[in-house]
N, C-alpha and C positions, 0 to 999 in steps of 0.2 A: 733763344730763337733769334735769327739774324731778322734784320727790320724789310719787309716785301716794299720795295719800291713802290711808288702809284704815281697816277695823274689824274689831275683833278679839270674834266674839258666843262667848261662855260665858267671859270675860275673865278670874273668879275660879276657875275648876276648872284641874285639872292640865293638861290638855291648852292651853287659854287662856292659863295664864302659860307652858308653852313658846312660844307663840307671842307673847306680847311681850318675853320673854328674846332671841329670835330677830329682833324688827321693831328694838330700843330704838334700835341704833346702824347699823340698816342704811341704806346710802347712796342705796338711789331709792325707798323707802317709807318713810311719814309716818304715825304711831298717828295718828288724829284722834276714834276714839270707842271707847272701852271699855262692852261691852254684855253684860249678865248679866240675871239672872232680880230680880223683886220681892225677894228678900233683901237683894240688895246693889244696885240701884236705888237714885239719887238718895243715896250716897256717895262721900266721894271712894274712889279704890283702893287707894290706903292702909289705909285703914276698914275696905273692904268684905274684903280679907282675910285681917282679922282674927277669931279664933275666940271663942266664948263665952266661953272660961274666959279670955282676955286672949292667948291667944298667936298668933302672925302664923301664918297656913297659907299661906304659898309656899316652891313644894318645887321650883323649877325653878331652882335656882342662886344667882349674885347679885340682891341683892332690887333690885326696878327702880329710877328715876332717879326725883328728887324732882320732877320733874316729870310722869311718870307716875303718880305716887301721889299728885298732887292732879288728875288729870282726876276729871271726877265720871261714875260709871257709867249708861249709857241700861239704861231699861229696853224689853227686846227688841219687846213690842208697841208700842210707840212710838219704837220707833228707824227713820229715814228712811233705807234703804242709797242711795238716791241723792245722800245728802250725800258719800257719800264715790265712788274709784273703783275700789276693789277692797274686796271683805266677805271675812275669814275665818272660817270656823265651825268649833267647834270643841267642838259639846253635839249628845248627843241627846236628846228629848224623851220623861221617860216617862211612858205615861199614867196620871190618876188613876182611882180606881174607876170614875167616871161614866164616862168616857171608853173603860173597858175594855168597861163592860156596852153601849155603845154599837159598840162592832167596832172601834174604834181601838186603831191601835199605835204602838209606840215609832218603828216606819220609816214609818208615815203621819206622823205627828204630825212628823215630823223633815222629812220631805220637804215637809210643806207650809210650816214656816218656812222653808227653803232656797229652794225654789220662789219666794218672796215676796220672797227678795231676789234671788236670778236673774232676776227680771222686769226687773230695774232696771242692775245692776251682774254681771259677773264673781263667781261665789263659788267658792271653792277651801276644799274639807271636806278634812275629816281623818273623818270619820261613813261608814258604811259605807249610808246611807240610798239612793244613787243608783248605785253599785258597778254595778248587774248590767242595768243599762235600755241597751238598745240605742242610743238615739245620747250616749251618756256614757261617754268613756274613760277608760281608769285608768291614769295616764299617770307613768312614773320619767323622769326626764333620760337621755338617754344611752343608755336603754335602747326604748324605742317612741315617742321624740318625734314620729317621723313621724303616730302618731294622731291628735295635734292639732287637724287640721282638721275631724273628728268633732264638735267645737264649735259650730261654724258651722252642724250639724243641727240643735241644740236652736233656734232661733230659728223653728221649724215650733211650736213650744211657743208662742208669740206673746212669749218672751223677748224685750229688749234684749243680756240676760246671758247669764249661762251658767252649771250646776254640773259644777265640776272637782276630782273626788274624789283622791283618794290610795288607795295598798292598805292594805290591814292590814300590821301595822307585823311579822308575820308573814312574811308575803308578800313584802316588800322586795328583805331579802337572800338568798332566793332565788332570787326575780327577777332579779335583779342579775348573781348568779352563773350561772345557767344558761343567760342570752342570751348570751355569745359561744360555750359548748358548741354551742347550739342551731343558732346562725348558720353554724359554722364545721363541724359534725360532722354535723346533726342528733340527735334525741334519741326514743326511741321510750316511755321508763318513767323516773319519779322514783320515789324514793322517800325520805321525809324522815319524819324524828325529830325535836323541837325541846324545848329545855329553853328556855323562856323567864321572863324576868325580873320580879317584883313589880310593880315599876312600871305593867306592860302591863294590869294590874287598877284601873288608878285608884286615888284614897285613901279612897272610901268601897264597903261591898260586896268583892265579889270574894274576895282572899285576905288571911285575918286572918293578923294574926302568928305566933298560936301556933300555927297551922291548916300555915303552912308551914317552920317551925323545925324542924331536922330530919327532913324530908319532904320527897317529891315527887309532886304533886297530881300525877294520870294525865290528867285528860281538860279541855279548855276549851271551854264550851258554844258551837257554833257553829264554832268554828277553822277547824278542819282542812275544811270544805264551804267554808270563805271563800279559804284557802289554795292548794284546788284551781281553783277556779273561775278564781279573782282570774288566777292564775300563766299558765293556758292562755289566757284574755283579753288580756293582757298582751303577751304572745310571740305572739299573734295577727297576721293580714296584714289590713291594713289595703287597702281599695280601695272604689271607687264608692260612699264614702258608707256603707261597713258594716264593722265586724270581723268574720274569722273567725275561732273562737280556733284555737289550738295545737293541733294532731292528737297530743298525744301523753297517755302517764296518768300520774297523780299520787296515787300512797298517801300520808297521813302522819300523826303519831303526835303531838300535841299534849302538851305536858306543862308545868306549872309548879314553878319549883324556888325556892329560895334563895337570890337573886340579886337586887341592885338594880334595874342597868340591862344591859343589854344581852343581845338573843337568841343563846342557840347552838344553831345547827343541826350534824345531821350527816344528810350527804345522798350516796345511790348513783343515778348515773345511767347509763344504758345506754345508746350511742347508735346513732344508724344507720352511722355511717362509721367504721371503726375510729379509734380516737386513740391517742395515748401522753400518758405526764402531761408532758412537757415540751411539747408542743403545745397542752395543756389548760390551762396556765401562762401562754404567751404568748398566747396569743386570752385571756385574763381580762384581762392586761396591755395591751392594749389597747383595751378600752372605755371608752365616756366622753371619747374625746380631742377630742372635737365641741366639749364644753362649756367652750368658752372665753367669757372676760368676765360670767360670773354669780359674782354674790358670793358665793352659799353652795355652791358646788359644788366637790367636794374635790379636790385635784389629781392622786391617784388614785381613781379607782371602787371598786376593787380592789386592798387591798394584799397581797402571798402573803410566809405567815412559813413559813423553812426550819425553823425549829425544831422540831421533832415533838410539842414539848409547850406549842407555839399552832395557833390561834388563843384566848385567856382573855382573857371578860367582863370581869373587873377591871383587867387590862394592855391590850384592845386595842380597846375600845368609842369609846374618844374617837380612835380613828387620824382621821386629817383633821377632828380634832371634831367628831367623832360622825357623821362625813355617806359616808364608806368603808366599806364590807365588806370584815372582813376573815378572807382563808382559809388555812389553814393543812390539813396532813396529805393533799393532794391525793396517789393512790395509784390501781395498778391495782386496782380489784375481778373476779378471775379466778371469780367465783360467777354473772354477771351478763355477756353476751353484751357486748362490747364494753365493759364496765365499769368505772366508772371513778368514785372517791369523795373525799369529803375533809368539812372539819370548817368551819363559817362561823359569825364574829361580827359583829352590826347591831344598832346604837345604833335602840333603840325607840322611845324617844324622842327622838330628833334627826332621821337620815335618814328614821327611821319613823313620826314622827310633824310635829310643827309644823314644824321646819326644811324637812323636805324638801317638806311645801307651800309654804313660802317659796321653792323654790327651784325649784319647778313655776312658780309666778310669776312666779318672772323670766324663765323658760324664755319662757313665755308674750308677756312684755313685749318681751323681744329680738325674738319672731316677730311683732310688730305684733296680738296677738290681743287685747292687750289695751291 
């Protein structure tokens, strides 16, 4: 297979260098432009960075390949997504004062860069700007790939392209976890608690160090109405050209803690068909087994630790590097009609974020969509 060109726009922010951590050495996509904001415009990436006081700000693992760190960065209004044949985005845009007093927002302003390059090319976000629009699906491998074709709506949009979002990196590994419950049982009530990871705040804003050193912030603005929404979309039925989502409810309790990387959730579900937890084990164990031949997709979905004292963020965030959930403490809950519980870790920034749009891509490229 020859290598699909891409570009990677917000290239210097956390989310952007996941994603070229993620493209550097993969085998059918080719970096061909690195696209940031006027800051870091017209340097090499190497340069660009770099922080005032002298020190390098890449926090996404090995620093890239010298030859990534002398492309020189497009700046975003003048970068041509039809040079290439896939755009990944990975910024949202906030607005300035004018822009405020003027009615603009951060998900206008995001959707109208996105849009401009979905006229041309495929883009695959990781930005929550396109999330909730009827013909744009929110699409995991393995778990609603059949949505896919929901794609092929937006060209009523007078697209050539398409935007193909990701969930909140929230959202994931629940999703994840509760499609084969869902498939295999039905489900009528979630309920979920998440203690999630630093990281998921970016490295400017959000949460300050000293803010969460010994502490656990209680609420994330927005979360938990993206969580619900996202999750019943999701698990939704797909026909004629429309989602239904999920007929079922979703409480849940948004929290940030302590933690680098990785989200842990603890989640009680109810469902409509009695289950036992060894039947809840094997239907998790088997999803995912679809996804054969994409590079970044793990060779389990789902991995289940017996241990009582996993699933932990620091021991089990990188299972399949970082692209697995993984559950532990699966248990009847006799307080909840049919219930039935356990405890889940998902790499935030891997399956939750840049990777696993990498690996929506390839999804994509195997079905000819792109």
């Amino acid at each position: 297979m020859e290598k699909k060109t891409v570009a990677v726009v917000g290239a210097t922010g956390l989310a952007g260098q996941q994603f070229i951590a993620a493209l550097e050495e993969h085998p059918w996509f080719q970096m061909t432009a690195l696209v940031s904001s006027k800051r870091s415009a017209g340097k090499k990436y190497g340069d660009a960075v770099k922080q005032a006081n002298g020190s390098v700000g890449w926090w996404a693992g090995e620093f890239p390949s010298d030859k990534t760190q002398q492309m020189v960065v497009q700046l975003s209004d003048d970068f041509d997504p039809e040079s290439v044949d896939i755009v990944f985005t990975a910024t949202e845009i906030a607005p300035s004062p004018d822009q405020q007093a003027r009615g603009e927002t951060k998900q206008s302003l995001t959707q109208a860069i996105e849009s401009r390059f979905a006229t041309a090319r495929p883009t695959i976000s990781t930005t929550s700007a396109f999330r909730y629009e009827d013909d744009v699906p929110i699409i995991i491998p393995g778990v609603n790939s059949n949505h896919a074709p929901l794609l092929k709506k937006q060209a009523d949009r007078g697209w050539k392209g398409f935007v193909m979002p990701i969930p909140n990196c929230t959202t994931t590994g629940l999703a994840v976890s509760l499609k084969p419950i869902y498939d295999k049982f039905g489900i009528d009530m979630v309920l979920m608690t998440s203690m999630q990871a630093m990281s998921g705040a970016g490295r400017t804003g959000g949460v300050l160090g000293l803010d969460i050193l010994d502490n656990v912030i209680p609420f994330i603005a927005g979360e938990e109405e993206k969580v619900q929404k996202e999750t019943q979309k999701i698990l939704g039925d797909y026909a004629d050209g429309a989602i239904t989502p999920a007929d079922l409810k979703i409480s849940c309790t948004c929290t940030r803690v302590n933690v680098q990387d990785g989200h842990t959730e603890a989640v009680f579900v109810s469902t409509k068909d009695r289950c036992t937890v060894d039947a809840v084990k094997e239907a998790m164990r088997e999803i995912g087994r679809e996804l054969t031949g994409l590079p970044s997709a793990p060779g389990e979905m789902i991995v289940i630790r017996e241990d009582p004292f996993r699933p932990q963020p620091k021991i089990d965030r990188n299972a399949h590097d970082g692209m697995a959930t993984v559950v532990g403490r699966v248990r009847e809950d006799t307080a909840l009609p049919n219930g039935i519980k356990y405890v889940l870790v998902s790499h935030n920034t891997k399956m939750g974020a840049a990777k696993g749009a990498v690996l929506v891509a390839e999804q994509l490229v195997q079905e000819g969509l792109i």
